[in-house]
C-alpha positions in Angstrom: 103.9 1.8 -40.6 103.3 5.4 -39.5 106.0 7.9 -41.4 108.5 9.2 -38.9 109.2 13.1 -38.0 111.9 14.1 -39.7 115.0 16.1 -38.1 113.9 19.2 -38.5 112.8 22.2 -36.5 110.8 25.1 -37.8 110.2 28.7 -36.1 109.3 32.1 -37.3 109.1 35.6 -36.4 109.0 39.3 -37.8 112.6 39.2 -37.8 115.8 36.9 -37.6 116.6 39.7 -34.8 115.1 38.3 -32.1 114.3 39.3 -28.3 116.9 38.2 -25.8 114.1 35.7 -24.4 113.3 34.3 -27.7 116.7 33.7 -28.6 117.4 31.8 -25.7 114.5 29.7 -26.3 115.9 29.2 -30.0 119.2 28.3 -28.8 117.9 25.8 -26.2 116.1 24.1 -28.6 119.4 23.7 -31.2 121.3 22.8 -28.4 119.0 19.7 -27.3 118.8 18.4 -30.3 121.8 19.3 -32.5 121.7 16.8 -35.3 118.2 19.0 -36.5 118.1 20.6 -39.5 117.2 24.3 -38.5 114.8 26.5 -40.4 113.6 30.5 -39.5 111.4 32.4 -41.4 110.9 35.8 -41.3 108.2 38.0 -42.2 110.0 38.6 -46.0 110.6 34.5 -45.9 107.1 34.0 -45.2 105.8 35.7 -48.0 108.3 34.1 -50.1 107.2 30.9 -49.1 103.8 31.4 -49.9 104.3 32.2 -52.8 106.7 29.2 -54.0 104.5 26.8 -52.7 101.2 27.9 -51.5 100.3 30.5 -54.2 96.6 29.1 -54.2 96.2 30.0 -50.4 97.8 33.4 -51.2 94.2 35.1 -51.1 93.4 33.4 -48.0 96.8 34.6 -46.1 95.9 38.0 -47.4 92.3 37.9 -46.0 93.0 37.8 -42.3 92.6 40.8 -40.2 95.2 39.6 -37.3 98.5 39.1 -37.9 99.0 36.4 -35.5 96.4 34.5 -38.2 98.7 34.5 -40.8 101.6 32.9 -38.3 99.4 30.3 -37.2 98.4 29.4 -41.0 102.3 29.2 -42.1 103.2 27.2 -39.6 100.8 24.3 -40.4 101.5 24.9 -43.8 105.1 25.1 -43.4 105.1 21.4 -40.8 103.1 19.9 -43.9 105.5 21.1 -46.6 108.8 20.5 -44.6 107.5 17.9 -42.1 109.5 18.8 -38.7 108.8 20.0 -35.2 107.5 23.9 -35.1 107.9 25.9 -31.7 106.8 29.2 -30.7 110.0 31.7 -29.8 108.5 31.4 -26.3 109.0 27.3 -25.8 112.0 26.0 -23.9 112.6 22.3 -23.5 113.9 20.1 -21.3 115.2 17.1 -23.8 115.0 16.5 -26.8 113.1 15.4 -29.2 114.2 12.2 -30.7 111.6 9.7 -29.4 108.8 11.8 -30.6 110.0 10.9 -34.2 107.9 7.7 -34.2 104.6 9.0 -33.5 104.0 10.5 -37.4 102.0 13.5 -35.4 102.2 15.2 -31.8 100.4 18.2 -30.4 100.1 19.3 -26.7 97.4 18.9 -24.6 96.8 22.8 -23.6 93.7 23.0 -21.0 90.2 22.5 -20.2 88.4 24.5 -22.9 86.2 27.1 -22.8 84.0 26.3 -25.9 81.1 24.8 -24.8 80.9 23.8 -28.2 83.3 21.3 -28.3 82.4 19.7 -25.4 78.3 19.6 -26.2 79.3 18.9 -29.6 82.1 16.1 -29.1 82.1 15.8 -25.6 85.6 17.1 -25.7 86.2 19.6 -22.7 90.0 20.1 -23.3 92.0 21.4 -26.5 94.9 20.8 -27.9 97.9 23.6 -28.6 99.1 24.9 -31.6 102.2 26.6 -30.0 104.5 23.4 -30.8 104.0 20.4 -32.5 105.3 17.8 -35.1 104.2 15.9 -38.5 106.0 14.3 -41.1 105.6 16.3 -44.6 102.3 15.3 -45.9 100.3 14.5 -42.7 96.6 14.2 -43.2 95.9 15.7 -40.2 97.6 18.7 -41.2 96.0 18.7 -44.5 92.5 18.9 -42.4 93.8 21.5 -40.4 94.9 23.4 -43.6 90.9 23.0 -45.1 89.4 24.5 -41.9 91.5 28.0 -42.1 90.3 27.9 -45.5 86.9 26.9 -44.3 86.8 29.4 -41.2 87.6 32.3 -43.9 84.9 31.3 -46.7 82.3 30.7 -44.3 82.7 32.7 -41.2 79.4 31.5 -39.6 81.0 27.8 -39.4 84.1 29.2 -37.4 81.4 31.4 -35.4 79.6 28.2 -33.6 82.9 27.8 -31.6 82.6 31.0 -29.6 78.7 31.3 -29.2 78.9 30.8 -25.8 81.7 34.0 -25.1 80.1 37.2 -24.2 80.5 39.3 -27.7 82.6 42.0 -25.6 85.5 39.5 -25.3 84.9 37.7 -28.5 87.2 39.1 -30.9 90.2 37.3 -29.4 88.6 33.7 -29.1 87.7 34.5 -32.3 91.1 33.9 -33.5 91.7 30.9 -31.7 88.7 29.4 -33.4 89.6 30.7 -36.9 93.3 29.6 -37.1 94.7 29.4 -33.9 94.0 26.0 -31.1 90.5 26.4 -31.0 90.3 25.3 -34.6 93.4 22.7 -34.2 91.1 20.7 -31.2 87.7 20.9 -32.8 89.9 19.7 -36.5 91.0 16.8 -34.0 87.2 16.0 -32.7 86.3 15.9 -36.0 89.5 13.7 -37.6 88.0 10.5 -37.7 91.9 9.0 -38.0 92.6 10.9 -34.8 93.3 7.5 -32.3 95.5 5.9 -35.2 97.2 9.0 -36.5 97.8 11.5 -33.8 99.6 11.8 -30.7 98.2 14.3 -27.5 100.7 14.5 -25.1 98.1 14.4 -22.2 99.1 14.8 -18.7 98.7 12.7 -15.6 95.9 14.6 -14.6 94.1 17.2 -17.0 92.5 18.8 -14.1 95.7 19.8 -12.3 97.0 23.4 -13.7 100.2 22.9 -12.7 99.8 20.7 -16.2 98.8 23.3 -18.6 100.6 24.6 -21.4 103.4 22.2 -21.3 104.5 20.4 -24.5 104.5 16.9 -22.7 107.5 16.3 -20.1 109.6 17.8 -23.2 109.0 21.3 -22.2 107.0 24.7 -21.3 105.4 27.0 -23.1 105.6 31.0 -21.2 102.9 32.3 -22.8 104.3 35.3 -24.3 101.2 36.1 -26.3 102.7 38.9 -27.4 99.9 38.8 -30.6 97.1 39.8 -28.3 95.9 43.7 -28.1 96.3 45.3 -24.8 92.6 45.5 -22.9 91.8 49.2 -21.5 91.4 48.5 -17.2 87.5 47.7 -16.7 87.2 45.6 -19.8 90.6 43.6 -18.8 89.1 43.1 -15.0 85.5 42.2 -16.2 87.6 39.4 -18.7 89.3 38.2 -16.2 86.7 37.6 -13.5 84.6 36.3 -16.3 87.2 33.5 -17.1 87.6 33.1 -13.8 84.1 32.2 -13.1 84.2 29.9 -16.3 87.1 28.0 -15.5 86.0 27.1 -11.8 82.8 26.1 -13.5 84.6 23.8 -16.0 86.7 22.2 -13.5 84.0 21.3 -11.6 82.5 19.1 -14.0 86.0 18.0 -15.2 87.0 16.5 -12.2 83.8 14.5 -12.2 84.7 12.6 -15.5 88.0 11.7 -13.8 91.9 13.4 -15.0 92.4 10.6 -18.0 91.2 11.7 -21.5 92.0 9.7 -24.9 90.8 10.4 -28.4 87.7 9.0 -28.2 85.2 11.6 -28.9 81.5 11.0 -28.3 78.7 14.3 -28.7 76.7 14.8 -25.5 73.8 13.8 -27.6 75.2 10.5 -28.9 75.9 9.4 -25.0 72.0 10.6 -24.0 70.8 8.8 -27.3 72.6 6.1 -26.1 71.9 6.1 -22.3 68.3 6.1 -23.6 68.3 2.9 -25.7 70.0 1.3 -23.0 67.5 2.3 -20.2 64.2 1.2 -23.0 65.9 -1.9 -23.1 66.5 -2.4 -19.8 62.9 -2.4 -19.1 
């Protein structure tokens, strides 16, 4: 039987003084589900915590350049000590949270990706988020998670195959996504081989509709604060954008061709051609 979430609800921040916005989204989510245990760290709390229960990952915490890196690597390390539900200051629901308890593990469907790595390598063409999610203390999933940061770190150039296909002027950011952030949560999941038994994506109706994106199920939204990312000077933040835009047409295009249903069953491009070809040889 598949350990149960426990009551509990973790978020984090620089400071327990948040933004009016952030506090709202706090409250809402103590107010939906009021019988939760409530933890907030702070930047002085997360060291703390690091050091009471994580001191071997303390040299890997130090290592990373962004400090966004070092949020995303407590919160999975703080889910797999606590076990609970994290959320991002910028995640309101609309219910609560009680009959996600069962599942053991739950993390959003986010979009259509734009690795072609994952979906060459896995044929995976979505990811998951890491903005909210929830695991019982102890989670293998999490504890794979946990070994890619550390991975990602020691051995850049495996963290590095995830944003080949980005122009190297907009790199740096995806870079983070691949290294700690959802990038390395969804190619974690391609890789899980427990992921149909032991993890639930809250996928949409339709993956292909927008309108779907960045929600954390029918349980709530996520604004997209992304207050972690540097500000782009003018040209480079039109040429991103009108390169992403190009990219995400293109990837919709072929999405919609596979259909707006996706499941956990992850198959490389090159398994279904090696495939296809055994079947057409004996076929005749």
């Amino acid at each position: 039987m598949t350990e149960t979430i426990p009551k509990r609800i973790i978020q984090t921040d620089k400071s327990a003084d948040l933004p009016l916005l952030a506090k709202a989204a706090a409250s809402n989510l103590r107010l939906l589900n009021p019988d939760f245990e409530y933890l907030f760290f702070d930047n002085f709390q997360v060291e703390k915590f690091i050091d009471a229960e994580f001191p071997k990952y303390r040299p890997v915490f130090d290592s990373f350049t962004a400090r966004i890196q070092r949020y995303d690597f407590f919160r999975y390390l703080a889910v797999y000590r606590f076990g609970g539900f994290y959320f991002d200051t910028d995640v309101f629901l609309a219910c609560g949270l009680e009959d996600l308890r069962e599942f053991g593990c739950v993390f959003p469907f986010e979009h259509l990706s734009m690795s072609s790595f994952l979906c060459e390598e896995y044929g995976m063409d979505w990811e998951v988020g890491n903005y909210a999610f929830g695991a019982a203390a102890g989670h293998p999933f999490l504890e794979a998670i946990i070994k890619n940061v550390v991975r990602a770190q020691q051995h850049p150039e495996w963290a590095e195959a995830m944003t080949k296909s980005i122009p190297r002027i907009f790199r740096s950011e995806y870079s983070v996504l691949a290294t700690t952030g959802p990038g390395l949560v969804s190619r974690t999941l391609a890789e899980y081989s427990a992921a149909r038994d032991q993890v639930k994506v809250l996928f949409p109706e339709d993956v292909c509709d927008q309108d779907s994106w960045f929600r954390f199920g029918n349980y709530g939204v996520h604004l997209q604060a992304g207050t972690w990312r540097t500000r782009e000077r003018l040209v480079r933040r039109v040429l991103h954008r009108r390169w992403a835009s190009t990219i995400r047409k293109s990837l919709l295009k072929e999405s919609l061709k596979r259909g707006g249903k996706r499941t956990l069953d992850f198959r490389s491009s090159t398994a279904q051609r090696q495939e296809a070809s055994r079947l057409s040889n004996a076929l005749g």
